[in-house]
N, CA and C atoms as an extended XYZ file, in Angstrom:
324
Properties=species:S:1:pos:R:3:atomname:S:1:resname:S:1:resid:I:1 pbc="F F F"
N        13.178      -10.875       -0.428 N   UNK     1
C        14.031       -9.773       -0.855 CA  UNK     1
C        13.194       -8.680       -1.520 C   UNK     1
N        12.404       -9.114       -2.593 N   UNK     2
C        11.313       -8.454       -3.343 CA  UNK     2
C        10.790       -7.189       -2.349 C   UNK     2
N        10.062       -7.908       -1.304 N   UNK     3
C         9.204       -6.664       -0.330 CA  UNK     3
C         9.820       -6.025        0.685 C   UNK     3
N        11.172       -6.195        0.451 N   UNK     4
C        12.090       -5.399        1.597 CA  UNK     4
C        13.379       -4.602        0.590 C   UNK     4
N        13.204       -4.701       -0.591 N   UNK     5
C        14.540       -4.244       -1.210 CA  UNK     5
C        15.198       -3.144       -1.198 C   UNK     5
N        14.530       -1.972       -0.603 N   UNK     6
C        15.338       -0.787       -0.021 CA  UNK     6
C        15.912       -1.225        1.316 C   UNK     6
N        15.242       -1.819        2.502 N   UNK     7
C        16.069       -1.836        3.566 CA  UNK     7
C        17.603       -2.782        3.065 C   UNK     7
N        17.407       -3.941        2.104 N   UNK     8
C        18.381       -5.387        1.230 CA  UNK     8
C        19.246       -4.134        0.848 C   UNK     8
N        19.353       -3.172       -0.054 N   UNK     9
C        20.204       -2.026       -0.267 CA  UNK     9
C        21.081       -1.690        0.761 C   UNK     9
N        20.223       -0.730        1.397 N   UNK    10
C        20.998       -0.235        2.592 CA  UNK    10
C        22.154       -1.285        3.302 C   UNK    10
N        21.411       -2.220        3.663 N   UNK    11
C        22.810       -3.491        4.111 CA  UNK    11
C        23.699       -3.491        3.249 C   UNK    11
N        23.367       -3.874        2.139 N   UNK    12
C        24.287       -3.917        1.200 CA  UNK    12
C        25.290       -2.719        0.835 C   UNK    12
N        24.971       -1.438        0.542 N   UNK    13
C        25.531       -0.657        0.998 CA  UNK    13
C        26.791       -0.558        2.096 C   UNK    13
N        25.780       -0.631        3.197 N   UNK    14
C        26.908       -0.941        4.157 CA  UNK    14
C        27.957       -2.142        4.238 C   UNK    14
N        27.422       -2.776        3.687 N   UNK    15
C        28.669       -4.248        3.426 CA  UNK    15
C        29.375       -3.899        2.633 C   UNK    15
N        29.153       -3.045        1.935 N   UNK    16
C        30.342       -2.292        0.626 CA  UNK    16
C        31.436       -1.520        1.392 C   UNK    16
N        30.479       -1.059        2.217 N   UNK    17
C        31.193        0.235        2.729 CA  UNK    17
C        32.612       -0.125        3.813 C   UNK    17
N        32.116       -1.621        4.783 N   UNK    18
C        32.997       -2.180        5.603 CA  UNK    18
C        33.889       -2.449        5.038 C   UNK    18
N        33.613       -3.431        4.051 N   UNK    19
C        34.352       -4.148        3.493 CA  UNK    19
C        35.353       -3.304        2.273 C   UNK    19
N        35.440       -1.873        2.282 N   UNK    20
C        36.102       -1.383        1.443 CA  UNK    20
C        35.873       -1.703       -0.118 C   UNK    20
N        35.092       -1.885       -0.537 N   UNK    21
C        34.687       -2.660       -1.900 CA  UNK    21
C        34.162       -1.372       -2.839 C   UNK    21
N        33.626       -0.229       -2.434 N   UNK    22
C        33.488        0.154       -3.600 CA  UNK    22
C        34.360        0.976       -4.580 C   UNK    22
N        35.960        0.573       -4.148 N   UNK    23
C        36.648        1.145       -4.911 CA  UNK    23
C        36.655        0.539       -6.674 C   UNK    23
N        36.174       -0.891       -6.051 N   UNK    24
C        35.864       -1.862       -7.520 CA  UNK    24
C        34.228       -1.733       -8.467 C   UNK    24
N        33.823       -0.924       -7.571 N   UNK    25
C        32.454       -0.308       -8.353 CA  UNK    25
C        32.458        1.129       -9.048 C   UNK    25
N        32.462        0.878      -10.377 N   UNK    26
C        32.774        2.285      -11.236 CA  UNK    26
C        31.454        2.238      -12.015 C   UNK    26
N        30.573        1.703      -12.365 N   UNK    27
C        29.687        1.497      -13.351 CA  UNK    27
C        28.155        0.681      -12.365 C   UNK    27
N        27.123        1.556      -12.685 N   UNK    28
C        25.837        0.696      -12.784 CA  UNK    28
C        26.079       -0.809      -12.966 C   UNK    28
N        26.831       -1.462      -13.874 N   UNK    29
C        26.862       -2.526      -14.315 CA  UNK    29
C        27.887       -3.103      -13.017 C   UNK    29
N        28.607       -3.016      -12.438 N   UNK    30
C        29.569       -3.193      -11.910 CA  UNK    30
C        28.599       -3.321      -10.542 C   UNK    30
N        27.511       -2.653      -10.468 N   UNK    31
C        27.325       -2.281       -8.993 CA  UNK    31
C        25.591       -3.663       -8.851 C   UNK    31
N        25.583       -3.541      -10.338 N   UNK    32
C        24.286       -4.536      -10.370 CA  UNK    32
C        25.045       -6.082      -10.142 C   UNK    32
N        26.280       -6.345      -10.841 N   UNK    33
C        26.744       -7.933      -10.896 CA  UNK    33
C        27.491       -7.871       -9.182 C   UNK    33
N        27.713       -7.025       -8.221 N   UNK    34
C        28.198       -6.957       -7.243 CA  UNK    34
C        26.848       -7.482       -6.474 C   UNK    34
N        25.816       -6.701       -6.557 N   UNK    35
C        24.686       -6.493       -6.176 CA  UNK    35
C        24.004       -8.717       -6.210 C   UNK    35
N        24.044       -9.121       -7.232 N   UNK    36
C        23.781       -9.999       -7.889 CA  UNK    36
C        24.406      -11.249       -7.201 C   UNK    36
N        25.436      -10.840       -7.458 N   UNK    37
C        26.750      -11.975       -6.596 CA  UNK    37
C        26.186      -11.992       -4.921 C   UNK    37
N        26.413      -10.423       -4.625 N   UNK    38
C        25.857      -10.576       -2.998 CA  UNK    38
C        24.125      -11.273       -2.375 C   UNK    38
N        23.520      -11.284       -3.347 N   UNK    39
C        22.619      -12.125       -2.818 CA  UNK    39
C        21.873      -13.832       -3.323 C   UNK    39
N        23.663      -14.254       -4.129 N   UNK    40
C        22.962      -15.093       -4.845 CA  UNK    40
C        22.724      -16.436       -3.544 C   UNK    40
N        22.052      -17.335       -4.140 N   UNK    41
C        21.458      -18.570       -2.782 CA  UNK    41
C        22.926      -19.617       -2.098 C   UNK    41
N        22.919      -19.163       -1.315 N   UNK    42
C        24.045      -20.431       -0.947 CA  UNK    42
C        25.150      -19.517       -0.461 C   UNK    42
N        25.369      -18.429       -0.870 N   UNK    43
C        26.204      -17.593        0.151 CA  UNK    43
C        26.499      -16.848        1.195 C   UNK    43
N        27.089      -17.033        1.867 N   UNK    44
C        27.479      -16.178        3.617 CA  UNK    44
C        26.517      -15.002        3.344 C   UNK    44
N        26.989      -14.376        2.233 N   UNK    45
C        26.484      -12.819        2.560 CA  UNK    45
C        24.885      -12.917        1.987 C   UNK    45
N        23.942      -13.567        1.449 N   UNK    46
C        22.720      -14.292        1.259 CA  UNK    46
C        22.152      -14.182        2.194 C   UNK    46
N        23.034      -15.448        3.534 N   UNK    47
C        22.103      -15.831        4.260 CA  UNK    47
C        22.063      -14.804        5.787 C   UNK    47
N        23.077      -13.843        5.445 N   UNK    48
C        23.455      -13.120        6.805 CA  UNK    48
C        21.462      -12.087        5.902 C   UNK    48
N        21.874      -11.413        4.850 N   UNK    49
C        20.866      -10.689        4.609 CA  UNK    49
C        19.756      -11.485        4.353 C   UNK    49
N        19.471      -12.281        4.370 N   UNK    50
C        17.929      -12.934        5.250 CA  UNK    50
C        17.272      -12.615        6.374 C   UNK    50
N        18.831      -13.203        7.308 N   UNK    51
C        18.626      -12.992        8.303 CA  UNK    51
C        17.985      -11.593        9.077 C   UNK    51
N        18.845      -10.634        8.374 N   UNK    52
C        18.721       -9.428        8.391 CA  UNK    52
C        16.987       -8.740        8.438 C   UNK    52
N        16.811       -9.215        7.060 N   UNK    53
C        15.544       -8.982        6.498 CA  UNK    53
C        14.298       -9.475        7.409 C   UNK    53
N        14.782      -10.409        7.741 N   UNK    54
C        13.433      -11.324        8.688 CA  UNK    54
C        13.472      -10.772        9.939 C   UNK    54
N        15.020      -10.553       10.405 N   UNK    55
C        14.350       -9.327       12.128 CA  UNK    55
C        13.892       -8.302       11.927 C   UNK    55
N        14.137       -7.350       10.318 N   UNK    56
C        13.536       -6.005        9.980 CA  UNK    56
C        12.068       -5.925        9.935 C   UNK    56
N        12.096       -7.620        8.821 N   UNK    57
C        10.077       -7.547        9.274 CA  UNK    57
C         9.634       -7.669       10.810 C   UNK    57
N        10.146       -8.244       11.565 N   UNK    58
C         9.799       -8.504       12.862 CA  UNK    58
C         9.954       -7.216       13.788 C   UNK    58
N        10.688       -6.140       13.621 N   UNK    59
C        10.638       -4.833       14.024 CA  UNK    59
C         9.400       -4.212       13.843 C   UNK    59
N         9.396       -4.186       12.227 N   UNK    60
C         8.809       -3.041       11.742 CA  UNK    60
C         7.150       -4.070       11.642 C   UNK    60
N         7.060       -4.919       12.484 N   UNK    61
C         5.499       -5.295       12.208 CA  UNK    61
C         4.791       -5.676       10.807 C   UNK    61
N         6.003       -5.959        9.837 N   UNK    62
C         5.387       -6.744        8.925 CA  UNK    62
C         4.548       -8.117        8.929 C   UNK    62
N         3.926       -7.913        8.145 N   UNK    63
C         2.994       -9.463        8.009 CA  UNK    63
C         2.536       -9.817        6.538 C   UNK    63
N         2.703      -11.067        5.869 N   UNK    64
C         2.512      -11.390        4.386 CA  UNK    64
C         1.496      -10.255        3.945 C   UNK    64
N        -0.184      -10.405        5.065 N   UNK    65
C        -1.144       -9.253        4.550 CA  UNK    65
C        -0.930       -8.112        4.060 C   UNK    65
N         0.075       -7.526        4.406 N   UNK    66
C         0.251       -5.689        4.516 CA  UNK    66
C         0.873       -5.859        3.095 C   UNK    66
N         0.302       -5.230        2.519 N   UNK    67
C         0.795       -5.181        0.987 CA  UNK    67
C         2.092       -3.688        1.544 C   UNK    67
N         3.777       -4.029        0.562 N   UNK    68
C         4.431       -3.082        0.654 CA  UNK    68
C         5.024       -2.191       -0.669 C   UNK    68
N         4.096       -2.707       -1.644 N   UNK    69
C         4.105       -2.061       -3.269 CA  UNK    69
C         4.153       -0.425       -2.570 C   UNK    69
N         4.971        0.338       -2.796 N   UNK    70
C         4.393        1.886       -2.530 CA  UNK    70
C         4.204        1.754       -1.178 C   UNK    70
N         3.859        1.271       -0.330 N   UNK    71
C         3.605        1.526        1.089 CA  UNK    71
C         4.599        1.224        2.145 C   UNK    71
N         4.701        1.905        3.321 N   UNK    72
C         5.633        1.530        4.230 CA  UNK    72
C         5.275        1.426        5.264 C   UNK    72
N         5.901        0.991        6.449 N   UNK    73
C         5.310        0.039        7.795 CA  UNK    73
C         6.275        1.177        8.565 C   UNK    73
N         5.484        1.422        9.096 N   UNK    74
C         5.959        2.731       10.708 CA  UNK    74
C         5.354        2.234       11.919 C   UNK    74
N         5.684        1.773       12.923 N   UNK    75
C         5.013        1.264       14.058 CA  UNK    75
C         3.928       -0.024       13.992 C   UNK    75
N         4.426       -0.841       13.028 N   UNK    76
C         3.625       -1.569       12.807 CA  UNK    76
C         1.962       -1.072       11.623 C   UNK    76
N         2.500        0.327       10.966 N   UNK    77
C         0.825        0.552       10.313 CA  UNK    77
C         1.614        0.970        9.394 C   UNK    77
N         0.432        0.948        8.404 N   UNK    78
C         1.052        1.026        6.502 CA  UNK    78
C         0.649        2.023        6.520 C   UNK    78
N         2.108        3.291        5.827 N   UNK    79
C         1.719        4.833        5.205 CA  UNK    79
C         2.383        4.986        4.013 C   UNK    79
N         2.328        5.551        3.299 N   UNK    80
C         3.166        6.145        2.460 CA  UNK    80
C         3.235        8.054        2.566 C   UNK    80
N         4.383        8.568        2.235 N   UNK    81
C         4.962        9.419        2.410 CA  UNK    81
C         4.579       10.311        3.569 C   UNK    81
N         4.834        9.873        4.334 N   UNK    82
C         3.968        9.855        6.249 CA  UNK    82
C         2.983       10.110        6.633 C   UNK    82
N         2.325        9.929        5.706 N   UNK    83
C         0.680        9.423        5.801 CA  UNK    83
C         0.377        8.148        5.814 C   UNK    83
N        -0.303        7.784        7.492 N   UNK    84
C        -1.165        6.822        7.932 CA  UNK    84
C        -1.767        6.347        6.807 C   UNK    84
N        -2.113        5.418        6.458 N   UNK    85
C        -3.443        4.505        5.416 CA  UNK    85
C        -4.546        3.493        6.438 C   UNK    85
N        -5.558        4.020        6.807 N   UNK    86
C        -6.463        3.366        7.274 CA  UNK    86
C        -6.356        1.619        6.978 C   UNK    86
N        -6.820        0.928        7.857 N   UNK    87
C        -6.623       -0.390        8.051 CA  UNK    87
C        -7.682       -1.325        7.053 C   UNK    87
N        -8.827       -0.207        6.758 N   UNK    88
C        -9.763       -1.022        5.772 CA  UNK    88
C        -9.373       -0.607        3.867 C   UNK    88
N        -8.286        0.020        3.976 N   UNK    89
C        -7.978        0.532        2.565 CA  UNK    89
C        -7.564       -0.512        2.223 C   UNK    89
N        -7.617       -0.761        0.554 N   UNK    90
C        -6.774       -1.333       -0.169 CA  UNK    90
C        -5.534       -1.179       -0.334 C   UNK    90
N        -4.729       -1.856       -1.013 N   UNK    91
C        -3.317       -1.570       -1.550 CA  UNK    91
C        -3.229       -0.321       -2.416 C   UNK    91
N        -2.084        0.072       -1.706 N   UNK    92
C        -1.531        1.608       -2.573 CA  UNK    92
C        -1.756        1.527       -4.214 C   UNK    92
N        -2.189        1.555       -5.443 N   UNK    93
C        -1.755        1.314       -6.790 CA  UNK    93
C        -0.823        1.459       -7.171 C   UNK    93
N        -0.533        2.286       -6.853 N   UNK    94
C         0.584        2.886       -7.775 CA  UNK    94
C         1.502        4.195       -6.665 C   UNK    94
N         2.560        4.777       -7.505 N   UNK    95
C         3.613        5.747       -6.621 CA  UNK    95
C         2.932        7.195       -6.389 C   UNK    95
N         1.347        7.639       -6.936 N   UNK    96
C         1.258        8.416       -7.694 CA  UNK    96
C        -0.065        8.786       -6.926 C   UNK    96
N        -0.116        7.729       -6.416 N   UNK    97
C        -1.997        7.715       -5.586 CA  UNK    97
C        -2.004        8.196       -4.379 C   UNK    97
N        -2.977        8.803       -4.014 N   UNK    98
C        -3.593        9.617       -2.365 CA  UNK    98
C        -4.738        9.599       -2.211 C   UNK    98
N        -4.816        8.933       -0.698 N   UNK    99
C        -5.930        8.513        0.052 CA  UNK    99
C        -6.762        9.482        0.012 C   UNK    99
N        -8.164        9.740       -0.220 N   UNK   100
C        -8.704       10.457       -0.017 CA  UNK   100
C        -9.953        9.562        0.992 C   UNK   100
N       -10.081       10.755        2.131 N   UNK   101
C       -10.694       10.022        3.198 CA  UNK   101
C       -12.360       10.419        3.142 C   UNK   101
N       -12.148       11.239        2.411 N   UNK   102
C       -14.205       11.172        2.305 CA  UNK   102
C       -14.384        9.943        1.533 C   UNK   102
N       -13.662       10.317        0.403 N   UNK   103
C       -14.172        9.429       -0.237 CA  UNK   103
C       -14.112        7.614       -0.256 C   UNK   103
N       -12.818        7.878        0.888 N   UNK   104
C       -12.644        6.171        1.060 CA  UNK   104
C       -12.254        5.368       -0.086 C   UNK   104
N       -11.048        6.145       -1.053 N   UNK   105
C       -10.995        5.614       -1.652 CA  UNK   105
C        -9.194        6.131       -2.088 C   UNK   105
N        -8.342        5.463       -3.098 N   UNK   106
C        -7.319        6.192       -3.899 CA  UNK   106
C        -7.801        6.966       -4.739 C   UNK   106
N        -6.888        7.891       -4.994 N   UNK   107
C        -7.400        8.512       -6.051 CA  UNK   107
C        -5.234        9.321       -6.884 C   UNK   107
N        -5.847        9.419       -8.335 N   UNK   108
C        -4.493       10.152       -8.813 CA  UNK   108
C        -4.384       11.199       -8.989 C   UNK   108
């Protein structure tokens, strides 16, 4: 859930949305224990968004390696804000960092 939790949203979202439910969401708090409930272990809507999650990695060419802190998977290659990241870079640091390609390195 951790390394996919914007696409886990979006479903969720939309499961709100089918299901007519967010008339019962008025509050952050309301939308976190909804949020909470919908993915706790052992439930329908859990294991459908697993499911979910595991064909999204299988689309989008995820693999444990590809670090997704800050980074995102487009055709199978890690960019952040639609910039490519070379295959010998490290992990993104932080939200804040850009590749700089002379230098082969992040930088802030």
């Amino acid at each position: 859930l951790k390394r996919n939790m914007k696409e886990a949203i979006d479903y969720f979202v939309k499961h709100a949305f089918t299901y007519d439910n967010l008339n019962s969401i008025l509050t952050l708090h309301d939308a976190k224990q909804y949020f909470a409930n919908y993915v706790r272990q052992g439930k329908q809507t859990s294991k459908r968004l697993e499911e979910h999650l595991l064909l999204h990695e299988k689309l989008t060419g995820y693999t444990d390696n590809q670090p997704q802190s800050y980074e995102d998977i487009i055709d199978g290659k890690r960019s952040y804000l639609g910039s490519f990241i070379p295959d010998y870079a490290p992990p993104r640091p932080n939200a804040n960092s850009f590749w700089h390609d002379e230098l082969r390195r992040w930088i802030e």
